[in-house]
Biopython code that builds the backbone (N, CA, C, O; Angstrom):
import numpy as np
from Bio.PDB.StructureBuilder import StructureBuilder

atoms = [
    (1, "UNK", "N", (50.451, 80.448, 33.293)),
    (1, "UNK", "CA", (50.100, 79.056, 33.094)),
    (1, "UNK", "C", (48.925, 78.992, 32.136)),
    (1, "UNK", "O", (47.874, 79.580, 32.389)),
    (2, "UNK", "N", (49.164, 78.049, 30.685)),
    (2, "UNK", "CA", (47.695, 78.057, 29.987)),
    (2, "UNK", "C", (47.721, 76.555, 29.904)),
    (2, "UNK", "O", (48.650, 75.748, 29.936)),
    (3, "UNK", "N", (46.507, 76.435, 29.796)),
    (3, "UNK", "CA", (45.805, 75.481, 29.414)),
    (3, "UNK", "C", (44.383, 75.268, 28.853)),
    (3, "UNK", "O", (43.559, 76.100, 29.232)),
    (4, "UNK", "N", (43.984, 74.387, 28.090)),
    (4, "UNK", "CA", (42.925, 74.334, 26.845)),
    (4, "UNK", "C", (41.519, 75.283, 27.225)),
    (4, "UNK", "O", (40.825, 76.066, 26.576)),
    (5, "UNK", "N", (41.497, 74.673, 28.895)),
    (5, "UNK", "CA", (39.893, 75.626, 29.409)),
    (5, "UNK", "C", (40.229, 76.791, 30.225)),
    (5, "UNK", "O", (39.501, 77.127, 31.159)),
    (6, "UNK", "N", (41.403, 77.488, 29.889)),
    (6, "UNK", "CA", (42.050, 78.979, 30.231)),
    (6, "UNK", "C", (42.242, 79.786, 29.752)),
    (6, "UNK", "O", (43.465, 79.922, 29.733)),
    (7, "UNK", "N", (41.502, 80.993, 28.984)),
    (7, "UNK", "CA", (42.131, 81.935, 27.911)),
    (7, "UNK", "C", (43.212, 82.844, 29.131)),
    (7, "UNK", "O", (42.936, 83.256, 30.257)),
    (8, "UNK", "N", (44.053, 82.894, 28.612)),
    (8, "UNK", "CA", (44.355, 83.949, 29.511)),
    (8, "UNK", "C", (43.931, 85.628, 29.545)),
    (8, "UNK", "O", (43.174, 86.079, 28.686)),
    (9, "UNK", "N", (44.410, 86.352, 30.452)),
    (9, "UNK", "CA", (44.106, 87.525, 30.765)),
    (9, "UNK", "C", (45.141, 88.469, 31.024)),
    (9, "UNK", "O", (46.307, 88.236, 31.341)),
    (10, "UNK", "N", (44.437, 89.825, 30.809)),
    (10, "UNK", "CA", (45.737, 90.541, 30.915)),
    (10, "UNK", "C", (46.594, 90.321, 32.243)),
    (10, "UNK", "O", (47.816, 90.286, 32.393)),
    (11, "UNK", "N", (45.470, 90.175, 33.224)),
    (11, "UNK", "CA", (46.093, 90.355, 34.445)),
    (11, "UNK", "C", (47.204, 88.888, 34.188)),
    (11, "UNK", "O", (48.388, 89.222, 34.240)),
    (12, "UNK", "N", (47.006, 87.567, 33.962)),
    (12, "UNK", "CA", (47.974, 86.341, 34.041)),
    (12, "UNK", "C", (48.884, 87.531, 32.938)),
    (12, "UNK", "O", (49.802, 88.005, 33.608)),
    (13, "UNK", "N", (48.884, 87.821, 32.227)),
    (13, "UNK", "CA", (50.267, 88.256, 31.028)),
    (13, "UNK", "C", (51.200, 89.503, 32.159)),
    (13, "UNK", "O", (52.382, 89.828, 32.049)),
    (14, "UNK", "N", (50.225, 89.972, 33.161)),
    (14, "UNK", "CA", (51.179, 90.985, 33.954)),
    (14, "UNK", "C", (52.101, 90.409, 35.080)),
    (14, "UNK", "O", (53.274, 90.745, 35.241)),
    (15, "UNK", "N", (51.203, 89.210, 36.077)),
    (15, "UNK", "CA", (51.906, 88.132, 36.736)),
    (15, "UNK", "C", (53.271, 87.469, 35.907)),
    (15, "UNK", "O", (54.375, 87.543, 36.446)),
    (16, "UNK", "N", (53.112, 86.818, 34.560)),
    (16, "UNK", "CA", (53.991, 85.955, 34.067)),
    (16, "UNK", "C", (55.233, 87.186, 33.723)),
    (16, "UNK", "O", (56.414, 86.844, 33.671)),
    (17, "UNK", "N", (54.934, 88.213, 33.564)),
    (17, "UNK", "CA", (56.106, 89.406, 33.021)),
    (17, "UNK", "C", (56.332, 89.909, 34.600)),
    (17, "UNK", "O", (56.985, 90.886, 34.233)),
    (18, "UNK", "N", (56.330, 90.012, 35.697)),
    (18, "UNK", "CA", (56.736, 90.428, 36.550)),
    (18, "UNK", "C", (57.404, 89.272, 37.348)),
    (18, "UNK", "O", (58.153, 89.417, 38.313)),
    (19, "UNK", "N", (57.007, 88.099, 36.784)),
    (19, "UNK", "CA", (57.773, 87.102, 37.564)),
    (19, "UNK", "C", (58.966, 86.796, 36.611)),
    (19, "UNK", "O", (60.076, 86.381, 36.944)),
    (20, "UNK", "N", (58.581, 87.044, 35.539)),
    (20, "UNK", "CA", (60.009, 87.153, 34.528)),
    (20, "UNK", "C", (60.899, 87.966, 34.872)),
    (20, "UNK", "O", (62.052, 87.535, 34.886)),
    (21, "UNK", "N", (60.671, 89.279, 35.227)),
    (21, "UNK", "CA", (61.270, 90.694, 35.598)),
    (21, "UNK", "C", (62.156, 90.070, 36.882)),
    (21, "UNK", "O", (63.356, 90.321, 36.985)),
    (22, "UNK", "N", (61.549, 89.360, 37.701)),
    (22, "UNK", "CA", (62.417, 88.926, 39.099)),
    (22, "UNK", "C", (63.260, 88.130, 38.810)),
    (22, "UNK", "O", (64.112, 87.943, 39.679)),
    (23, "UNK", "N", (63.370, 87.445, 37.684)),
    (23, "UNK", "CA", (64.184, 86.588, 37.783)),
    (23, "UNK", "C", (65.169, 87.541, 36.336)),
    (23, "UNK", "O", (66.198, 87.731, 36.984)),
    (24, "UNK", "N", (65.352, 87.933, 35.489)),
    (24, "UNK", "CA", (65.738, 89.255, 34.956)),
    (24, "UNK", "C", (66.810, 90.023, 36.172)),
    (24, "UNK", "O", (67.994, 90.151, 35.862)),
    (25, "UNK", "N", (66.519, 90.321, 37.005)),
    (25, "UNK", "CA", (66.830, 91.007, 37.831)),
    (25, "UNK", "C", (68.406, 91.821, 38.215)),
    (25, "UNK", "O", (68.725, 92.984, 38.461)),
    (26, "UNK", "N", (69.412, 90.028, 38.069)),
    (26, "UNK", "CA", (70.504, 90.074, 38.304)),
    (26, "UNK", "C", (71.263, 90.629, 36.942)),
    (26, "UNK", "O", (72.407, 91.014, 36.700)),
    (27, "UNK", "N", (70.084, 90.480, 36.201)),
    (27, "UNK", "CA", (71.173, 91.048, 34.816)),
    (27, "UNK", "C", (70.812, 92.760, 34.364)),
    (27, "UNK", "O", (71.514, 93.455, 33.629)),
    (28, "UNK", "N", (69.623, 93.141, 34.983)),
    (28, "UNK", "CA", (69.846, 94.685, 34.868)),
    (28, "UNK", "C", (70.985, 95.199, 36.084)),
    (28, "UNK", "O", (71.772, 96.094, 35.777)),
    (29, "UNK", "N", (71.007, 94.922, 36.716)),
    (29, "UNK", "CA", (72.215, 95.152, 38.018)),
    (29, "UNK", "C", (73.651, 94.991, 37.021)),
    (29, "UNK", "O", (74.459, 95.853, 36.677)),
    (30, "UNK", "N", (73.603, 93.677, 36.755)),
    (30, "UNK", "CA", (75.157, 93.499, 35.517)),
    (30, "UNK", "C", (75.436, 94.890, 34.874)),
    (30, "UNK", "O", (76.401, 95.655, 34.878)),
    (31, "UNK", "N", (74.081, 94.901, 34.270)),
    (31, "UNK", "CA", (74.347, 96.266, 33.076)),
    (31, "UNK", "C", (74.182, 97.902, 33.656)),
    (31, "UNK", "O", (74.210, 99.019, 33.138)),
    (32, "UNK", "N", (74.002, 97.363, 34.993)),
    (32, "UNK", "CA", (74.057, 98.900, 35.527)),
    (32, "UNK", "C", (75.954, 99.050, 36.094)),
    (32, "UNK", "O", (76.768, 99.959, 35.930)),
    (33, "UNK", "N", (76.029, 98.073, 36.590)),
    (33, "UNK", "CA", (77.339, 97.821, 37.147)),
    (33, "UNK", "C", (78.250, 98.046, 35.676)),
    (33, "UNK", "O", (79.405, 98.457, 35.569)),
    (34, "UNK", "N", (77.576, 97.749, 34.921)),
    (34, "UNK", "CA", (78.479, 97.261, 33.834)),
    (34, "UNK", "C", (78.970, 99.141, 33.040)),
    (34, "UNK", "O", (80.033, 99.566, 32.587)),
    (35, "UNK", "N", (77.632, 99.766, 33.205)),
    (35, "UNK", "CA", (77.590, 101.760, 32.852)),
    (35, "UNK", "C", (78.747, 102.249, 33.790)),
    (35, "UNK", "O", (79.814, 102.648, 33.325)),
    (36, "UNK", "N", (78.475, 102.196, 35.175)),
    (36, "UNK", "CA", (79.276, 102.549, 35.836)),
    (36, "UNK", "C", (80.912, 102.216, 35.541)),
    (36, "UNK", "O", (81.835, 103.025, 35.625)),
    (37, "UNK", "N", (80.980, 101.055, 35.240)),
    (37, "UNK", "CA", (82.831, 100.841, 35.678)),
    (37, "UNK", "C", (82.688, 101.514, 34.301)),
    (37, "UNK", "O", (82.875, 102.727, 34.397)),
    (38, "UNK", "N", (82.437, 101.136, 33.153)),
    (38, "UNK", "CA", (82.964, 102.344, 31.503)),
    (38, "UNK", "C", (82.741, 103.799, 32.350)),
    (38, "UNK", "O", (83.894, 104.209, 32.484)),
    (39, "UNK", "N", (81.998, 104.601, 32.870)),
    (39, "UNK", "CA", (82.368, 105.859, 33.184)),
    (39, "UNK", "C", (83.237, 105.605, 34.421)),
    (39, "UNK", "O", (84.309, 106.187, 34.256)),
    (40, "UNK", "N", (83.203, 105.116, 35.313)),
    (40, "UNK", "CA", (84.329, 105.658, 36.002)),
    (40, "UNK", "C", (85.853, 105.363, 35.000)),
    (40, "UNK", "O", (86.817, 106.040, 35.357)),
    (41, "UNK", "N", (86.046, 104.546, 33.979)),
    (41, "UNK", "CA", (87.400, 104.519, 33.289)),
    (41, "UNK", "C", (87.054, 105.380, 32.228)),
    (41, "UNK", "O", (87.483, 105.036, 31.127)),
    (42, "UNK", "N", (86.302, 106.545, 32.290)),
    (42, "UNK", "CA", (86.559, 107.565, 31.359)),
    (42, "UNK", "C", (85.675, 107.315, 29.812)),
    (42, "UNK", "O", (85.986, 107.683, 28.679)),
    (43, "UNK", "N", (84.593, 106.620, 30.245)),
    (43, "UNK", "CA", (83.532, 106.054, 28.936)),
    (43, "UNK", "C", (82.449, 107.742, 29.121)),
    (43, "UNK", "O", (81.996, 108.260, 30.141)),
    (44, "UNK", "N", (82.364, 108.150, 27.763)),
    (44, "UNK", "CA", (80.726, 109.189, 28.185)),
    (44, "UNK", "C", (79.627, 108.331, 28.929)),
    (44, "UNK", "O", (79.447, 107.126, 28.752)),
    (45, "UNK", "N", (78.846, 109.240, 29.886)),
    (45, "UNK", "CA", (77.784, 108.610, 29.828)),
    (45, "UNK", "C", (76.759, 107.956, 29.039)),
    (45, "UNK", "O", (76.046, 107.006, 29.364)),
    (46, "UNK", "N", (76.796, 108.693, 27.811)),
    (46, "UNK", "CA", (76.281, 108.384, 26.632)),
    (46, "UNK", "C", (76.391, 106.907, 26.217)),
    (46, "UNK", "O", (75.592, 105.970, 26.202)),
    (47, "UNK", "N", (78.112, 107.103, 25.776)),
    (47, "UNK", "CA", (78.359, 106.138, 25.375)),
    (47, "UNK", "C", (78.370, 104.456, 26.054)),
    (47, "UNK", "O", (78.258, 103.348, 25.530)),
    (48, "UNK", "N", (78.535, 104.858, 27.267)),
    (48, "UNK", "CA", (78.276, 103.697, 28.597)),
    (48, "UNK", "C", (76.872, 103.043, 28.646)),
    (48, "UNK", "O", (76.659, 101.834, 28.745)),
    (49, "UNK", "N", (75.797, 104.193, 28.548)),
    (49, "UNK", "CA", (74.450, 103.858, 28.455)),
    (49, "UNK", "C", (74.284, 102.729, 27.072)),
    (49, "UNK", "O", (73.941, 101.547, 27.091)),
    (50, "UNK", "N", (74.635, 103.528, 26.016)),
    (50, "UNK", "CA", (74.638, 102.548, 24.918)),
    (50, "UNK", "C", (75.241, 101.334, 24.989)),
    (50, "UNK", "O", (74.587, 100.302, 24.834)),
    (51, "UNK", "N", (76.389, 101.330, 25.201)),
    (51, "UNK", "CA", (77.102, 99.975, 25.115)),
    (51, "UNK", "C", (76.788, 98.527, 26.385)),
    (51, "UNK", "O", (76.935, 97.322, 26.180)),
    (52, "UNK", "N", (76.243, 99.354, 27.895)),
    (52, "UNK", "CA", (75.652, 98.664, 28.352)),
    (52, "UNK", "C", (73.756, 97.857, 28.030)),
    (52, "UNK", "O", (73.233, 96.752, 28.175)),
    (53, "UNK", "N", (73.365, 99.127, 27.584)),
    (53, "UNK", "CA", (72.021, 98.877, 26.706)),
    (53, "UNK", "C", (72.215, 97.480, 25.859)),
    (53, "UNK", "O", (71.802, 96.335, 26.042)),
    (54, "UNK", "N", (73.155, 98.188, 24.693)),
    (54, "UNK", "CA", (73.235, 96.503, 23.787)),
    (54, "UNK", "C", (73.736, 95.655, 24.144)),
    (54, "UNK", "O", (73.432, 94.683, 23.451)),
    (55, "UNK", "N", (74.801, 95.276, 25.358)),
    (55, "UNK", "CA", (74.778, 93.992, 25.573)),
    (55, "UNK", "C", (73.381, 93.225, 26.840)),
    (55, "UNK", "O", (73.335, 92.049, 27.200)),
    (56, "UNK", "N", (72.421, 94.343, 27.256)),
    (56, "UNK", "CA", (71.651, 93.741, 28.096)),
    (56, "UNK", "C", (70.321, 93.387, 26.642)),
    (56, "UNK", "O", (69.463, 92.516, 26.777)),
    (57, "UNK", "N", (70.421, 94.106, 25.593)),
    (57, "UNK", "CA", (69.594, 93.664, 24.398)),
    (57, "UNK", "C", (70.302, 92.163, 24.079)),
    (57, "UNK", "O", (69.543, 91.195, 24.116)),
    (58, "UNK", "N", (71.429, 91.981, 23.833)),
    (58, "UNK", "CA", (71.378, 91.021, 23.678)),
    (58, "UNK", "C", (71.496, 89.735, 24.174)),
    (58, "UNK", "O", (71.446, 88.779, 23.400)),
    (59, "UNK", "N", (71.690, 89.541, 25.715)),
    (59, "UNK", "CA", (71.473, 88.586, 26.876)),
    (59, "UNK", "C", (69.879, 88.788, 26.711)),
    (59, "UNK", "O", (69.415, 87.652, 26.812)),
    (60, "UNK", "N", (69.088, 89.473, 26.557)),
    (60, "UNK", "CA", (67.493, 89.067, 26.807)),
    (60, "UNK", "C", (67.045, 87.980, 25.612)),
    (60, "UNK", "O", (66.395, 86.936, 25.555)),
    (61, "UNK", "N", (67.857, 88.938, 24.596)),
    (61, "UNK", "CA", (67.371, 87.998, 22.665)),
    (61, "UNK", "C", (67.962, 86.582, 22.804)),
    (61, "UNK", "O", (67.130, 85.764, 22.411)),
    (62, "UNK", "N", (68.654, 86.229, 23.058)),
    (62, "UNK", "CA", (69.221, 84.718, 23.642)),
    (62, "UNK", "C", (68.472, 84.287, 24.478)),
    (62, "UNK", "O", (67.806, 83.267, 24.299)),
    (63, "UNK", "N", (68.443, 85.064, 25.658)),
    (63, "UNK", "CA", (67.638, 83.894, 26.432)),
    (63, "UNK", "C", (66.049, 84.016, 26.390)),
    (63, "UNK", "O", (65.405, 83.559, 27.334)),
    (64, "UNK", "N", (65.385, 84.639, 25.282)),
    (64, "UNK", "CA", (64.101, 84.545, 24.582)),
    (64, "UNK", "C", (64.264, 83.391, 23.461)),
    (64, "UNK", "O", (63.261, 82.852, 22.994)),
    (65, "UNK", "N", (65.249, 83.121, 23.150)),
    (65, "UNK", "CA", (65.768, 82.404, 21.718)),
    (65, "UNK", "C", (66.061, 80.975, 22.110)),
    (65, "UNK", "O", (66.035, 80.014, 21.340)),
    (66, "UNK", "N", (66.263, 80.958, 23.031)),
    (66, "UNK", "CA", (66.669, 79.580, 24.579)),
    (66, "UNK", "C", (68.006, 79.733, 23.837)),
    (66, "UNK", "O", (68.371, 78.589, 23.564)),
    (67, "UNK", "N", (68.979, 80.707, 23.347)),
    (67, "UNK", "CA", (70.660, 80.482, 23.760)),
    (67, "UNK", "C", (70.993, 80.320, 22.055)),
    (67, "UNK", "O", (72.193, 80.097, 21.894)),
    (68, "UNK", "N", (70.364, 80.369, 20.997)),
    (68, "UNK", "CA", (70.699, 80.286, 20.060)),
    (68, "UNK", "C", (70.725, 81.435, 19.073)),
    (68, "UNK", "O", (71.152, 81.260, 17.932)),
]
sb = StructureBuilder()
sb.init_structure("model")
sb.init_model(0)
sb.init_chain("A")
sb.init_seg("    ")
for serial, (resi, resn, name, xyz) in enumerate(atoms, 1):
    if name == "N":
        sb.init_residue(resn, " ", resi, " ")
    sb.init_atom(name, np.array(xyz, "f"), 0.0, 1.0, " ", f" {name:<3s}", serial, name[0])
structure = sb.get_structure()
């Protein structure tokens, strides 16, 4: 939360990113769920890691972007 007679602090920038992180939450689970089913149908791990990686890169860049 800022406002004019508030600089903020590291500690508010660690609160506002951990309350971000909780609400984040359901979509690292997606992309973990998401590694798993490509290897169990025969994806490398490698390649599972990656391909789940960039689509959780790009659900964050959108909804940093508000969807555009």
């Amino acid at each position: 939360m800022h406002d004019e007679t508030h600089t903020p602090t590291s500690a508010d920038l660690i609160r506002e990113l951990m309350a971000a992180r909780a609400g984040w939450e359901p979509l690292f689970d997606a992309a973990d769920g998401m590694r798993l089913d490509l290897e169990a149908r025969g994806w490398s791990p490698v390649t599972a890691r990656w391909v789940a990686g960039q689509w959780m890169c790009h659900i964050v860049r959108n909804s940093v972007r508000g969807g555009r």
